[in-house]
MIZABA-440024 format. One record per residue (C-alpha): residue number from 1; x negated, y, z. Coordinates in Angstrom, 1 decimal. Example, Ala and Ser with C-alpha at 12.3 -4.5 7.8 and 13.67 -1.06 7.14 Angstrom:
! residues 2
+-------+--------+--------+--------+
| pator |      X |      Y |      Z |
+-------+--------+--------+--------+
|     1 |  -12.3 |   -4.5 |    7.8 |
|     2 |  -13.7 |   -1.1 |    7.1 |
+-------+--------+--------+--------+
END
This chain:
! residues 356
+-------+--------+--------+--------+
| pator |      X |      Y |      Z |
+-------+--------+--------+--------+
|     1 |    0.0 |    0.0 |    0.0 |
|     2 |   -3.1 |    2.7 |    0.8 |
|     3 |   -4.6 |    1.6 |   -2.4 |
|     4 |   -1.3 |    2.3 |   -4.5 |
|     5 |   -1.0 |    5.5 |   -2.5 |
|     6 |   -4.7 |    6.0 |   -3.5 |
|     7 |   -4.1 |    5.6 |   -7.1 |
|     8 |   -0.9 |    8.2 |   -7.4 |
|     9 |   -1.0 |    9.4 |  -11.1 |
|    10 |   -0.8 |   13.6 |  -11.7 |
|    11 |    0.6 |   15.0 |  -15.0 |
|    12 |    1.3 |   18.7 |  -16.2 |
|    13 |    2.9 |   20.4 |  -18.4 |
|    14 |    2.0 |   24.2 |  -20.0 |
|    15 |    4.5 |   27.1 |  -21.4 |
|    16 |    2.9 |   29.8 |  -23.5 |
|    17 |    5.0 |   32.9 |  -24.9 |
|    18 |    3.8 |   34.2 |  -28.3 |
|    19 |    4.9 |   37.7 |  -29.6 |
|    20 |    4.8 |   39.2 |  -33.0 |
|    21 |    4.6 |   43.1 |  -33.2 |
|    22 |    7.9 |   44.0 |  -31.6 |
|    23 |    9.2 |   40.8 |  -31.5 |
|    24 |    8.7 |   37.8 |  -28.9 |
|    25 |    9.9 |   34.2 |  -28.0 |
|    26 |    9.3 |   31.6 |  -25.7 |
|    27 |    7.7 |   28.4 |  -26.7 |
|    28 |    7.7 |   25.6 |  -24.0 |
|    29 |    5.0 |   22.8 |  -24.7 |
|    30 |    3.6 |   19.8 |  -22.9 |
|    31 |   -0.2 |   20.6 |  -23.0 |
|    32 |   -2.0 |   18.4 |  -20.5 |
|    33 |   -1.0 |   15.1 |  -18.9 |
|    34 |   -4.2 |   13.8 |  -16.7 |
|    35 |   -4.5 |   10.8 |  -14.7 |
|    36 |   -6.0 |   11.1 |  -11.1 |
|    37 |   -7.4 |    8.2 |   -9.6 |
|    38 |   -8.4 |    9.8 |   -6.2 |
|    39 |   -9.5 |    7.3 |   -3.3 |
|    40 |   -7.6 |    7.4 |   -0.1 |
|    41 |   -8.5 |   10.4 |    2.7 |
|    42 |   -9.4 |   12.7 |   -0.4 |
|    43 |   -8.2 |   16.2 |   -1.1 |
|    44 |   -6.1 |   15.4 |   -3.7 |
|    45 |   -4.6 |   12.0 |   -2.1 |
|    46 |   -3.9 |   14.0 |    1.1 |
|    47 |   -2.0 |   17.1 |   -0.7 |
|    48 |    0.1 |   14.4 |   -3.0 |
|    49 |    1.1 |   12.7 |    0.8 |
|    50 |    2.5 |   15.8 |    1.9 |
|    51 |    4.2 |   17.1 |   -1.1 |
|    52 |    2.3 |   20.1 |   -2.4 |
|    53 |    1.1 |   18.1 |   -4.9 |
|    54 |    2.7 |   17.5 |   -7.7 |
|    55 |    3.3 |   13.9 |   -7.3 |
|    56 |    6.3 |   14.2 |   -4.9 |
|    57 |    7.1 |   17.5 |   -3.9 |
|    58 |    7.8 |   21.2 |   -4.8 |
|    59 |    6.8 |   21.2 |   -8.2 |
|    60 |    9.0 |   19.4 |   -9.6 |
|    61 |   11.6 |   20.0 |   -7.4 |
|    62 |   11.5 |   24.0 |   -8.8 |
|    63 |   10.6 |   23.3 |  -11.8 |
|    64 |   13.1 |   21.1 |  -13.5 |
|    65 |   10.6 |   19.1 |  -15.3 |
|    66 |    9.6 |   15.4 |  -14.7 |
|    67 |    6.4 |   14.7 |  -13.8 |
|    68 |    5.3 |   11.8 |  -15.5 |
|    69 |    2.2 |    9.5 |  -14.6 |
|    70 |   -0.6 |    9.5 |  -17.9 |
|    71 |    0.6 |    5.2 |  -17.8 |
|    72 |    4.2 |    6.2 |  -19.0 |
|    73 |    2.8 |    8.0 |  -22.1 |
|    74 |    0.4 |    5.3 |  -22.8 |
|    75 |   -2.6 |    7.6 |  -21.6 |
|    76 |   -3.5 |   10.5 |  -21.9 |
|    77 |   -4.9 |    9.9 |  -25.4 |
|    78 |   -1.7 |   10.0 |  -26.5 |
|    79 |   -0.5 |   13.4 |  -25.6 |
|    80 |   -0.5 |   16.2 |  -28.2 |
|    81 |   -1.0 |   19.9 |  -26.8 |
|    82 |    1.8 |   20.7 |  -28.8 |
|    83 |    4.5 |   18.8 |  -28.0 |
|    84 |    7.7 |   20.7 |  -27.6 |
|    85 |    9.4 |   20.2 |  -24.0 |
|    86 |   12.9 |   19.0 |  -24.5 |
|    87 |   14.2 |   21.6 |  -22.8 |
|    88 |   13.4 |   24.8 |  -20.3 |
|    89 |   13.8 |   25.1 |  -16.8 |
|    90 |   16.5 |   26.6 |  -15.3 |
|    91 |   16.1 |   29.9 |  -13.2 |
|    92 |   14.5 |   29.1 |  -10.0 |
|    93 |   15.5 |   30.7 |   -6.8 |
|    94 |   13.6 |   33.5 |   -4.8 |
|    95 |   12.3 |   31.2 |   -1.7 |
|    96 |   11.0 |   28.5 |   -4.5 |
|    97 |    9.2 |   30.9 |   -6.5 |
|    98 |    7.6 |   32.6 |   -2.9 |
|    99 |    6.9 |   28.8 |   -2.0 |
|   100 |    4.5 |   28.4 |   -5.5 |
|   101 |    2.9 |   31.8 |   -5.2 |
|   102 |    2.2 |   30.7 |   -1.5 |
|   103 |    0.7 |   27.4 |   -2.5 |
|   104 |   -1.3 |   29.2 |   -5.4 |
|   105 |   -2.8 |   31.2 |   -3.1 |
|   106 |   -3.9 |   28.3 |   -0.8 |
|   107 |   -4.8 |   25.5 |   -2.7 |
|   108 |   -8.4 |   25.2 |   -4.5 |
|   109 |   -7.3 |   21.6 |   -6.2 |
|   110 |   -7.3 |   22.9 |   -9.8 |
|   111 |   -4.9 |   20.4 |  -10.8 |
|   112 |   -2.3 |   21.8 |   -8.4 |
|   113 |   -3.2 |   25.2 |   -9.6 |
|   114 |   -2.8 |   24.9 |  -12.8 |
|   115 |    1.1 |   23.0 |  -12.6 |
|   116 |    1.9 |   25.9 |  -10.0 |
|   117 |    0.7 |   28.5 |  -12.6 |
|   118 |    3.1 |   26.2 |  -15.3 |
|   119 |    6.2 |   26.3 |  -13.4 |
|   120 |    5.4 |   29.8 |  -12.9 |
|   121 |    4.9 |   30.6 |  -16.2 |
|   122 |    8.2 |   28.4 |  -17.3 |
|   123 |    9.9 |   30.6 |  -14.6 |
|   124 |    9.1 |   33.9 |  -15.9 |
|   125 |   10.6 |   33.2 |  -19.5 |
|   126 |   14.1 |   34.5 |  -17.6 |
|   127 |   13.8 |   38.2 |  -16.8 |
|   128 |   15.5 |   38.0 |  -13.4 |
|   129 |   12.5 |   35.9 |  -12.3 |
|   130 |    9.8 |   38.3 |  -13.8 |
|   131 |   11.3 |   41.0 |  -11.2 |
|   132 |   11.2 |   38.5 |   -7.9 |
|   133 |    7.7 |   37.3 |   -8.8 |
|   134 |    6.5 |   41.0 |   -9.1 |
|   135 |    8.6 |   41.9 |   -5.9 |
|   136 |    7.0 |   38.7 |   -4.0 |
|   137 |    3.3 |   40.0 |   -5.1 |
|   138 |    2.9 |   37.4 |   -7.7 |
|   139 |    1.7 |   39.4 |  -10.3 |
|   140 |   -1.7 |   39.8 |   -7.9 |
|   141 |   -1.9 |   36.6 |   -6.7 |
|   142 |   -1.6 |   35.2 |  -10.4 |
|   143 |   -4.4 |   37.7 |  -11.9 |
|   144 |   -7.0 |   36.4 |   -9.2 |
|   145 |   -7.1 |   33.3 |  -11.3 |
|   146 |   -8.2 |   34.9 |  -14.5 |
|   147 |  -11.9 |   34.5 |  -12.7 |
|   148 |  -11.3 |   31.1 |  -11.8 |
|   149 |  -14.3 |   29.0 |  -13.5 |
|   150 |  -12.0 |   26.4 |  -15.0 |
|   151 |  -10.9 |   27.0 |  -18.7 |
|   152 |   -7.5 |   25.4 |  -18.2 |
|   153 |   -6.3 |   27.5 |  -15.1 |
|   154 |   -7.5 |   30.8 |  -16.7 |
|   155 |   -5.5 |   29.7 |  -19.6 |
|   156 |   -2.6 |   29.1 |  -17.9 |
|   157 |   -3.1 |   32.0 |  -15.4 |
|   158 |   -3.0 |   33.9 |  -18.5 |
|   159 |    0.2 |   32.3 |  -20.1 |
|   160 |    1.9 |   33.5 |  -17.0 |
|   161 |    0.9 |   37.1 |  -17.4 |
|   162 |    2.0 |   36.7 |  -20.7 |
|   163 |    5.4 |   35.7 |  -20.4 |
|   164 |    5.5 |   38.3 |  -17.2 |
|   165 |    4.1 |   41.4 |  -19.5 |
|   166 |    7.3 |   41.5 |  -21.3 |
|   167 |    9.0 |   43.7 |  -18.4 |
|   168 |    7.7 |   46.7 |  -18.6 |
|   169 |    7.2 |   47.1 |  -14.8 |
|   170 |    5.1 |   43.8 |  -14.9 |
|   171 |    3.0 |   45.8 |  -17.7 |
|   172 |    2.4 |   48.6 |  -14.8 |
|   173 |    0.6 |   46.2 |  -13.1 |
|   174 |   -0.8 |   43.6 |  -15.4 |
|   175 |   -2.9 |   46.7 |  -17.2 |
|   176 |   -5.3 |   46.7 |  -15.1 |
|   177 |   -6.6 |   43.1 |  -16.0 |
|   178 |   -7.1 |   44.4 |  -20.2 |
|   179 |  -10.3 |   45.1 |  -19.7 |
|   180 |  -11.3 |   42.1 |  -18.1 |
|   181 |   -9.4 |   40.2 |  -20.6 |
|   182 |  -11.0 |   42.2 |  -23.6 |
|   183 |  -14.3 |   41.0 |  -22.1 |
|   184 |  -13.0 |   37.1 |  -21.7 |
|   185 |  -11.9 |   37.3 |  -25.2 |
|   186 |  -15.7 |   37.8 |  -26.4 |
|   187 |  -16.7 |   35.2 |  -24.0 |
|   188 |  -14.2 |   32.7 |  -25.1 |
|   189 |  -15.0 |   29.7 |  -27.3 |
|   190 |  -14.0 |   30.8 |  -30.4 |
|   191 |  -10.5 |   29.8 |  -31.6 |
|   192 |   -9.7 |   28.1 |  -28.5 |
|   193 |   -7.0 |   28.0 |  -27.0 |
|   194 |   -7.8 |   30.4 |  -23.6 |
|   195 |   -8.8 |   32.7 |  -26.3 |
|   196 |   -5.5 |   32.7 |  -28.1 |
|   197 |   -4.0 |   33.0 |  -25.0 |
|   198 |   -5.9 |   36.0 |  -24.5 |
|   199 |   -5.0 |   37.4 |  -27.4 |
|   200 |   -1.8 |   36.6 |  -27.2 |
|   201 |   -1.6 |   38.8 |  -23.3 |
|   202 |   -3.1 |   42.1 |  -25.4 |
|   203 |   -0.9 |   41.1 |  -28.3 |
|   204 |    2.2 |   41.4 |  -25.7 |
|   205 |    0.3 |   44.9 |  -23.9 |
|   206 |   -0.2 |   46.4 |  -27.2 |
|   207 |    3.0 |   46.9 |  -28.4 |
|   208 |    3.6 |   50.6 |  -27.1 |
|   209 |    0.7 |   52.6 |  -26.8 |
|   210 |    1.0 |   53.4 |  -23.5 |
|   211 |   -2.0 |   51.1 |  -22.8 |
|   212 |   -4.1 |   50.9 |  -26.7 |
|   213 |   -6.8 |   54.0 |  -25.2 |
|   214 |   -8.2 |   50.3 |  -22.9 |
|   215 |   -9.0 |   48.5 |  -25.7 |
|   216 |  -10.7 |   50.7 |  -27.8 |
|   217 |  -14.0 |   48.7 |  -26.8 |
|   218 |  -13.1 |   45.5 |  -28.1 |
|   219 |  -12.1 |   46.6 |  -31.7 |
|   220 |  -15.6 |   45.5 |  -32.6 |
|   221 |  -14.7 |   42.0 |  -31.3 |
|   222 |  -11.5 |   41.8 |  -32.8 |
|   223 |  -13.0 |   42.4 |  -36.4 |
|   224 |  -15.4 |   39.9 |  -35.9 |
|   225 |  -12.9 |   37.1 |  -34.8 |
|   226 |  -10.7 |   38.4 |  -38.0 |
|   227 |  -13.8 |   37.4 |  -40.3 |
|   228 |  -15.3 |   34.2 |  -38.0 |
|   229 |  -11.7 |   32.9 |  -36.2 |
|   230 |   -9.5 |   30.1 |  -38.4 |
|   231 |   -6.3 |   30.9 |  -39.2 |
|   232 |   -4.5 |   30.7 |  -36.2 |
|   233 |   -7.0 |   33.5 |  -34.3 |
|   234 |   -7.1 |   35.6 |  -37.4 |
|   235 |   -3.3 |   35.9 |  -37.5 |
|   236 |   -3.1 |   37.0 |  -33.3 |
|   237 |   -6.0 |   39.1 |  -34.0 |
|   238 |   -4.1 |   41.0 |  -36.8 |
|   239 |   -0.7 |   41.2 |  -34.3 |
|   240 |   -3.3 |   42.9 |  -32.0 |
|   241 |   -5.1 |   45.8 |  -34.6 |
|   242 |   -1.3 |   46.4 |  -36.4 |
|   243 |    0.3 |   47.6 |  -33.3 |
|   244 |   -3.2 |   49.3 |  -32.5 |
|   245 |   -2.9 |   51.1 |  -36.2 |
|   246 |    0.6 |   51.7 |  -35.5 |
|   247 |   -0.8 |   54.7 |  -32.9 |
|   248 |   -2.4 |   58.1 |  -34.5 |
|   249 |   -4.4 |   58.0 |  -31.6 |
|   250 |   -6.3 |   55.1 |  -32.5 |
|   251 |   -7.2 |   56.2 |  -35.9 |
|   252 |  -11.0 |   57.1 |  -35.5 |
|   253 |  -11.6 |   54.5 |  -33.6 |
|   254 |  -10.3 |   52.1 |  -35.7 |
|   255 |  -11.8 |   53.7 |  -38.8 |
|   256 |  -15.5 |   53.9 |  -37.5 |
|   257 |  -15.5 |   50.4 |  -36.6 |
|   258 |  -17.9 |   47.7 |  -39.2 |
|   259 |  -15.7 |   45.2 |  -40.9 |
|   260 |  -18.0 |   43.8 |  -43.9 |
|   261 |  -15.5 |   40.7 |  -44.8 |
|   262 |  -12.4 |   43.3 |  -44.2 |
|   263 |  -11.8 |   43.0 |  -48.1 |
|   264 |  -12.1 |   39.2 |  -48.2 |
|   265 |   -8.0 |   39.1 |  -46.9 |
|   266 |   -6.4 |   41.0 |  -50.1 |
|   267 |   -6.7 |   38.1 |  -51.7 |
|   268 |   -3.7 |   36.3 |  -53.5 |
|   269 |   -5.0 |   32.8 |  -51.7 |
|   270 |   -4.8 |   34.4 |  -48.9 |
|   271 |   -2.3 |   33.2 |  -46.1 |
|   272 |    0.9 |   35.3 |  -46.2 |
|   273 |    1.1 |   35.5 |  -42.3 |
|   274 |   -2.6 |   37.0 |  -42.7 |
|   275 |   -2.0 |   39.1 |  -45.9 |
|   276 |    1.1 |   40.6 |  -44.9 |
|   277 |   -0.4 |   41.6 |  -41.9 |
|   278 |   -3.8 |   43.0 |  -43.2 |
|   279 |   -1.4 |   44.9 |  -45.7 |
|   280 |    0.5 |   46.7 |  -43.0 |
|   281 |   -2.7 |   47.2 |  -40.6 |
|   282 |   -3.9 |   49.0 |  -44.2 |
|   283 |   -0.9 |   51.0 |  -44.4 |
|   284 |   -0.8 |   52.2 |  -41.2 |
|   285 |   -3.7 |   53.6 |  -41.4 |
|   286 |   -3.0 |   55.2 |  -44.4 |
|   287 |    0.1 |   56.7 |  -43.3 |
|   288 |   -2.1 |   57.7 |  -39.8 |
|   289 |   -4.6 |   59.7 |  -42.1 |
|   290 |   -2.3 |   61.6 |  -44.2 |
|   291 |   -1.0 |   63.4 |  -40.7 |
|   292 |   -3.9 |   63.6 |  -39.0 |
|   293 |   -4.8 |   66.9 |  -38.2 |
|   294 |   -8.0 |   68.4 |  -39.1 |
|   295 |  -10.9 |   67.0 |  -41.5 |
|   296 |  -12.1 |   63.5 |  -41.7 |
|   297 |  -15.3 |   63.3 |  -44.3 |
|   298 |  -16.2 |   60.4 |  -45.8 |
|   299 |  -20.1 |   60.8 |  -44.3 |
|   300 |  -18.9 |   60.4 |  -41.0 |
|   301 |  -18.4 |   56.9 |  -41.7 |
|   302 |  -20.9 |   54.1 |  -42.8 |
|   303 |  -20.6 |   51.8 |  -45.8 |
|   304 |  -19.1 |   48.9 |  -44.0 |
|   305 |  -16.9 |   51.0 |  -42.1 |
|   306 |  -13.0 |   50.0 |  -42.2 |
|   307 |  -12.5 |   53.5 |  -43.5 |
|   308 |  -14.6 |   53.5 |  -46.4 |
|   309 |  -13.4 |   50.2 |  -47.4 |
|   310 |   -9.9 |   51.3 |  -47.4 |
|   311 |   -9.8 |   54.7 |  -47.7 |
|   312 |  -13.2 |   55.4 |  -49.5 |
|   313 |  -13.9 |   55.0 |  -53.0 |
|   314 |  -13.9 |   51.1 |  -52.8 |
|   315 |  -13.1 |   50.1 |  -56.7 |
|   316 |  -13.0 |   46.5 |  -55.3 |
|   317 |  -10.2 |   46.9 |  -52.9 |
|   318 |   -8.3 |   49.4 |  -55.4 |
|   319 |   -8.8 |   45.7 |  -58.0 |
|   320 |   -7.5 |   43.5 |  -55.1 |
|   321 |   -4.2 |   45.6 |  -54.5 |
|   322 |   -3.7 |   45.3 |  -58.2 |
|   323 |   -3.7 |   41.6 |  -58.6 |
|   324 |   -1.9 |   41.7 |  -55.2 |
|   325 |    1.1 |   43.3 |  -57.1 |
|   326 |    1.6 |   40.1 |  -59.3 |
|   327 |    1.9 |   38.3 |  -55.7 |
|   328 |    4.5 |   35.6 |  -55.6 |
|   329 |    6.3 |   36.9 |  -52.3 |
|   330 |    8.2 |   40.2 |  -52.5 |
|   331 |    7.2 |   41.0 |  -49.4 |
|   332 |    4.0 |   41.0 |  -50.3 |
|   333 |    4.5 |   43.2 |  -53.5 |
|   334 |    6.5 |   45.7 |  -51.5 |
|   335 |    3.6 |   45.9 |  -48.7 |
|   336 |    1.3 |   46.4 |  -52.0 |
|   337 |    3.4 |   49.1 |  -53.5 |
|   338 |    3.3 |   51.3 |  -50.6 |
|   339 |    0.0 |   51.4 |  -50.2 |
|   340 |   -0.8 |   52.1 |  -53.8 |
|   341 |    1.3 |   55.0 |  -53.4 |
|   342 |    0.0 |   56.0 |  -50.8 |
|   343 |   -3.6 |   56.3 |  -51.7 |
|   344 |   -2.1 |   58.1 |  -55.0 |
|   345 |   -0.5 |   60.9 |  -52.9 |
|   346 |   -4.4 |   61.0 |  -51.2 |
|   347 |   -6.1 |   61.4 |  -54.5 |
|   348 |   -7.0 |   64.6 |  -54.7 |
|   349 |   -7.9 |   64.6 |  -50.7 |
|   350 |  -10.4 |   61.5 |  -51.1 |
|   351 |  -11.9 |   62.3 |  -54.2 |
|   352 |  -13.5 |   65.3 |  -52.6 |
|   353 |  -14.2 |   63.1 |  -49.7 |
|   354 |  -12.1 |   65.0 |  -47.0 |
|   355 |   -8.6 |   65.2 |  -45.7 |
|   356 |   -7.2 |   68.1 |  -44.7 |
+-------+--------+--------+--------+
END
């Protein structure tokens, strides 16, 4: 019997929230399932006894989510990190949600940490919770494990803020973890998943501009993950810089930052996720520059500057918006068409290398 007690099984499961530039949903998925084999009179045996583990106790008692041993999936090689959840949890009550922020704040098991910051996260997808958590302090409590050392808590420490960041009290708060974020971004493996997280958080912050003047340092970063990330981190990264270009403010900054492969995404092979999105990030600027006050001159920027590359004399973009016109999605072809009228209106302006 102390041998079967000794060899309880742990699972978990993972929410993210993704959100598109003024648009968001909630997508639950089952990302980890993880077998502990812990001997008896261990940490993790002695917190799955008393029931702040997840093996028989809180968690999935608030969260509305079996928790099933790695043996009745076959093993943990059988898990995919996204499988959808076949449904999401119901709204949990005040006392539960004080009882996992509680238990966040004591535990150092990083198993229990990251299913507490899961049900948290699956919680905060209703608004009604995003308000108690903040109320109860959670909002603190949760951004002390963006320095945990373990990958897969940050991750889902981050997930959490996520789906929290879209009240905009929550945002009050949560701002004051985009720089550290920024930073993590950098540090991230590329195109992992704590990094699309991360993206995802500043995706969510950036979408008034209350907060853009914060992440004015990383531009550089996000450029290079548009030109070095796969698909999935290049189209994040582009959610990020469009509602960044969408803000006059951020015009300069944008414009004086290096983007050599900029040019490579005008291109008819292109994704259309990633096109459409490099076409409006283009027009935004565009539209930023012809009501900017004051002179911009070409010499202020360098070659490989975004500005020169899209507002410069740059005969190959002017060929790539071209052939982008003969695109196959209208979408596409009406993104296209704006900008070429927009840099037509700008002739005169660019030619002689200022704007007034």
């Amino acid at each position: 019997m102390g041998e079967a007690r000794g060899a309880a099984a742990r699972a978990g499961v993972a929410a993210g929230l993704v959100l598109g530039a003024g648009a968001c949903y909630c997508v639950y998925r089952l990302a980890r399932s993880r077998r502990a084999g812990a001997a008896a009179g261990t940490e993790g045996a002695a917190s799955a006894r008393d029931g702040s583990a997840p093996g028989g106790g809180l968690l999935p008692r608030v969260s509305g989510l079996s928790v099933l041993s790695s043996l009745a999936w076959g093993g943990p090689s059988n898990l995919q990190s996204d499988t959808d959840l076949p449904k999401s949890p119901s709204n949990l009550d005040a006392h539960h949600l004080q009882k996992l922020i509680h238990l966040l704040e004591l535990t150092d098991d990083p198993l229990i940490q990251e299913q507490a910051l899961v049900t948290l996260s699956n919680s905060a997808a209703f608004s009604v919770n995003q308000d108690i958590i903040r109320n109860l302090d959670g909002l603190s409590v949760i951004g002390k494990m963006l320095s945990n050392s373990i990958p897969k808590v940050k991750e889902k420490a981050i997930n959490t803020l996520n789906n929290l960041s879209m009240n905009v009290k929550n945002q009050e708060e949560i701002k004051v973890y985009i720089l550290q974020v920024c930073k993590e971004i950098e540090l991230s493996p590329l195109n992992s998943d704590l990094q699309l997280a991360e993206l995802r958080l500043l995706t969510n912050m950036s979408v008034t501009n209350d907060y853009h003047h914060m992440m004015t340092n990383a531009i550089p970063c996000f450029l290079h993950l548009l030109s070095e990330g796969n698909e999935r981190t290049q189209i994040q990264v582009l959610k990020v810089l469009v509602n960044l270009s969408a803000n006059p403010a951020m015009t300069r900054h944008l414009f004086s930052a290096q983007a050599p492969s900029l040019l490579s995404l005008f291109d008819n092979c292109i994704n259309k996720e990633i096109l459409l999105r490099a076409l409006m990030f283009a027009a935004n600027l565009n539209e930023n520059m012809k009501n900017e006050e004051g002179i911009i001159t070409q010499d202020q920027y360098s070659e490989d500057s975004v500005f020169s590359l899209l507002c410069g004399h740059s005969t190959q973009y002017t060929k790539k918006l071209v052939c982008l016109l003969h695109h196959h999605d209208t979408e596409v072809k009406e993104q296209v068409a704006k900008i070429i009228t927009q840099l037509r209106g700008d002739t005169k302006t660019r030619c002689s290398g200022k704007l007034q």
